[in-house]
KOLLO-646794 format. One record per residue (C-alpha): residue in three letters; chain; x, y, z. Coordinates in Angstrom, 3 decimals, decimal comma, padded with zeros to 6 digits. Layout:
BEGIN
@resn=ALA chain=A X=X Y=Y Z=Z
...
END
This chain:
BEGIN
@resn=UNK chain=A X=000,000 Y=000,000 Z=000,000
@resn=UNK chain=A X=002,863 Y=002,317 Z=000,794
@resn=UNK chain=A X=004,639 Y=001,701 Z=-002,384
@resn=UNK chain=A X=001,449 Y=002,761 Z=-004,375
@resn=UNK chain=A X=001,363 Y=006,163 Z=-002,650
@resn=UNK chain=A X=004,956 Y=006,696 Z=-002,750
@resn=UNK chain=A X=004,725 Y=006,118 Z=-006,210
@resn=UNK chain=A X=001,353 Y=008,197 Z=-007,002
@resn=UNK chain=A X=002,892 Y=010,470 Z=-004,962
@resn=UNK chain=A X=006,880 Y=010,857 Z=-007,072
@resn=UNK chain=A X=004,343 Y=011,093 Z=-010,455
@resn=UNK chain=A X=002,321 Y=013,942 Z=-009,036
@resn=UNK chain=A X=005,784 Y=016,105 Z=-008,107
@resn=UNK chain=A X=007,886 Y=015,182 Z=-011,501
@resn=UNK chain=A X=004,522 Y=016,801 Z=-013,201
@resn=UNK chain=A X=004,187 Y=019,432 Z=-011,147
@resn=UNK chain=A X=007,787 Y=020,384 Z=-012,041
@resn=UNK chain=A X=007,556 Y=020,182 Z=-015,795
@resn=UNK chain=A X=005,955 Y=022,085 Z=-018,134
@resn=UNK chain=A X=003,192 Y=019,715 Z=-020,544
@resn=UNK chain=A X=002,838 Y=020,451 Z=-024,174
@resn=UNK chain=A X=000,142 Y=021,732 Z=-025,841
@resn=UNK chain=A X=-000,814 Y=018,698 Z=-026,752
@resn=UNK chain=A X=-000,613 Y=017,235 Z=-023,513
@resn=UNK chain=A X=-002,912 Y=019,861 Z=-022,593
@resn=UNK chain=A X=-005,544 Y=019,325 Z=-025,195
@resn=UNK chain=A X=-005,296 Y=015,684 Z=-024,124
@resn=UNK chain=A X=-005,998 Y=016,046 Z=-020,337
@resn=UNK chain=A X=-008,780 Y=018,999 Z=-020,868
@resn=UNK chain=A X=-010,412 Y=016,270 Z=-023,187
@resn=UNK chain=A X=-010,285 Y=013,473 Z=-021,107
@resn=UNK chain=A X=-011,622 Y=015,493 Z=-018,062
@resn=UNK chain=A X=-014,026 Y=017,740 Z=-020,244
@resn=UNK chain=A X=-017,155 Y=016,271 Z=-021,372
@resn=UNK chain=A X=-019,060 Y=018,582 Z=-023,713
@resn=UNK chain=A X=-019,474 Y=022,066 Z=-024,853
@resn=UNK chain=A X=-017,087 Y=024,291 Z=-023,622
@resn=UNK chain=A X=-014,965 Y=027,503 Z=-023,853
@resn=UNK chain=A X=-011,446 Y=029,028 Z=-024,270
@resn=UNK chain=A X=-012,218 Y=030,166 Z=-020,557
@resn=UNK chain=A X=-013,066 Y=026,934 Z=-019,598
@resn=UNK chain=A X=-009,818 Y=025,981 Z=-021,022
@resn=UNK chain=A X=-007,806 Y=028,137 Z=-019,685
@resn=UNK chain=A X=-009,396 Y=027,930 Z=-015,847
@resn=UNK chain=A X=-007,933 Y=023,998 Z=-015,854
@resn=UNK chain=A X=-004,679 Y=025,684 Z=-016,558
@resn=UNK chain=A X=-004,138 Y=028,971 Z=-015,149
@resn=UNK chain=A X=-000,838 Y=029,161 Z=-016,186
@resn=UNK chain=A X=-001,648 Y=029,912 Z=-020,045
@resn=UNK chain=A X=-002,161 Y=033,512 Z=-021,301
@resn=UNK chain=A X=-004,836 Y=034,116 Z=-023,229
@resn=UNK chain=A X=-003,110 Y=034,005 Z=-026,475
@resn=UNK chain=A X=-001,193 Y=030,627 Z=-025,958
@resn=UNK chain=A X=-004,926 Y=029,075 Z=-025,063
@resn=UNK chain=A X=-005,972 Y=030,133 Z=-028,164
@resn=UNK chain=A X=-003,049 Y=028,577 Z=-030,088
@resn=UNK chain=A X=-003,731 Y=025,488 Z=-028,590
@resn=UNK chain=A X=-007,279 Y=025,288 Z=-029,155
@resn=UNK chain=A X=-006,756 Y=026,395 Z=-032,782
@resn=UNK chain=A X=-004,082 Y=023,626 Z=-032,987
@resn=UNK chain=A X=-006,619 Y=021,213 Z=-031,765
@resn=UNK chain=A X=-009,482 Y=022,342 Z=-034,454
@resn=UNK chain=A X=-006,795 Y=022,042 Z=-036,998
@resn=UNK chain=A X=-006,295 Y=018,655 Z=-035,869
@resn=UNK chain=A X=-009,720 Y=017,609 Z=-035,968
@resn=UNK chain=A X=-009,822 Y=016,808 Z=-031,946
@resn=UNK chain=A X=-012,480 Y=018,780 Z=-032,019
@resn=UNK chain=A X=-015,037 Y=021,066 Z=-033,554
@resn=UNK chain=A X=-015,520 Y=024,949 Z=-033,360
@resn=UNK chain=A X=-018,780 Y=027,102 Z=-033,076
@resn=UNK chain=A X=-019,243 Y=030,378 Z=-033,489
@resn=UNK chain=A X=-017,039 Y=033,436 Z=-033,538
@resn=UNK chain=A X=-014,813 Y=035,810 Z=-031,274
@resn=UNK chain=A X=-016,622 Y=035,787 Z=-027,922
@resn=UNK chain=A X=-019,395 Y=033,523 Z=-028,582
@resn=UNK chain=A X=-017,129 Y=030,675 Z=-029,745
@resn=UNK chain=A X=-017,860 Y=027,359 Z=-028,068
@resn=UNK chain=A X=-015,833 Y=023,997 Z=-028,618
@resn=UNK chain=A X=-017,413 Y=020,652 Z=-028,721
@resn=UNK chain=A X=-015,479 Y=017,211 Z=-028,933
@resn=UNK chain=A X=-014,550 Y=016,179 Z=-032,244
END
């Protein structure tokens, strides 16, 4: 039982000390995210984005066909693709 916690627990500081990729990001929002949501949405799970890197990544993930975008400027929503 300890070894399971020590080991949860050496996974949860090595990624609190590096940076994930944008895709990595994408990847865990969409996992956790089931849905409609927003760029806000988005960038509440990771507080640590600006605005305009949020947008890159969600513009990535439309390009990539992860999933689909609705609307425009400030009414945009994204759905699952």
């Amino acid at each position: 039982m300890l070894a399971i916690i020590d080991r949860s627990l050496d996974e949860l500081l090595f990624q609190a000390t590096r940076k994930l990729t944008d895709e990595e990001r994408i990847t865990i929002f969409l996992e956790e995210t089931g849905g409609t949501f927003t760029r806000k949405d988005y960038m509440s799970r990771f507080k640590e984005l600006s605005p305009a890197t949020a947008s890159r990544d969600l513009k990535k993930a439309v390009g990539n066909r992860w999933i689909k975008k609705y609307g425009d400027k400030k009414t945009t929503t994204y759905k699952k693709g």
